[in-house]
N, C-alpha and C positions, 0 to 999 in steps of 0.2 A: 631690573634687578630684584625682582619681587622672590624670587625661588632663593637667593641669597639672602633678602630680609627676612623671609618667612623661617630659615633655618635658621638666622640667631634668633629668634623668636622676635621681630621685632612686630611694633604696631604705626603705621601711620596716619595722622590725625590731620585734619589743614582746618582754619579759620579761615572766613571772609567778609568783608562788609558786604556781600548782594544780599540781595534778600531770597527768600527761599525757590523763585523760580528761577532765578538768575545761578542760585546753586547747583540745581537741578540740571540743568541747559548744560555747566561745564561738567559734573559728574558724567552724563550721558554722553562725555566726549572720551568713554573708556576709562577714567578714574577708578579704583578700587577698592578707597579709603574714603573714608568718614569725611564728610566736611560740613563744620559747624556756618550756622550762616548768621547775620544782620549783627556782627559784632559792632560795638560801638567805642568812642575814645576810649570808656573807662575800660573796658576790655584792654584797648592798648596800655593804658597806661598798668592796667595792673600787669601785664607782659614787659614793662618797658621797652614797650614797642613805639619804633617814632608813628605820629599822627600827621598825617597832612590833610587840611582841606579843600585838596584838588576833587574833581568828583563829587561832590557831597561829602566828605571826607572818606579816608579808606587808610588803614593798615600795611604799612611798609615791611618791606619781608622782615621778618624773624621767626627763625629755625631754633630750637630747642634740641637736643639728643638728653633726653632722661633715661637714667639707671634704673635698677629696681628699686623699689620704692618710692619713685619722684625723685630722687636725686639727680641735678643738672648738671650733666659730664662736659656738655660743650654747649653753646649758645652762638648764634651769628645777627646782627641786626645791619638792618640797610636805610640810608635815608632816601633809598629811590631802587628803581626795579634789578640793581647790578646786584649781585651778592648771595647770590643762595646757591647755599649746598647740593652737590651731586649726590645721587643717589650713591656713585660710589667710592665718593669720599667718604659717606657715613658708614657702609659696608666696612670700610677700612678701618677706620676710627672704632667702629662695634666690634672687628675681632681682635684687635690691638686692643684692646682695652680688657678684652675676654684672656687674651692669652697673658696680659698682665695678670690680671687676679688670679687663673688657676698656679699660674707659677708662684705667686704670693701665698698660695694656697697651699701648694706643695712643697715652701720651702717652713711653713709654721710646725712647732713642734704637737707632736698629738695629746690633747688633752686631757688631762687624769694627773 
């Protein structure tokens, strides 16, 4: 659904504990987006993301959808691999949320 996120102008970004060839190896499996690599717990914990020390420890899903600005419109956390967001359920979600605001938009009175 890249041609639908690209039209709401979206960006996506993915964290991972590999380290950077381990990143590499999955981007090179087609990926598109950015992906930060050798995150560490405090990473998670500043995400309030759960931490397990399975693997050497590693970052349990959590998904983020920010607005403009950084503001966090929806957030998903998992304490194991079940739980993460469709591509398009967040397409849904970004234009429900779009067609909220312009209508909020065109129902405020014009300023002056």
């Amino acid at each position: 659904m890249q041609a639908e996120l690209a039209g709401l102008e979206c960006t996506i970004y993915a964290i991972s504990t590999d380290n950077r060839e381990q990143a590499t190896e999955v981007k090179a499996k087609g990926l598109t987006f950015p992906i930060a690599y050798g995150a560490t717990r405090e990473h998670a914990e500043a995400m309030g993301a759960w931490w397990t020390d399975d693997h050497d420890g590693t970052i349990q899903p959590a998904e983020f959808l920010l607005g403009r600005g950084g503001t966090v419109l929806g957030s998903m956390y998992a304490s194991g691999p079940v739980g993460r967001m469709g591509a398009d359920e967040a397409v849904r979600l970004i234009q429900n949320r779009e067609r909220r605001r312009l209508e909020q938009e065109q129902q405020r009175p014009p300023a002056g």
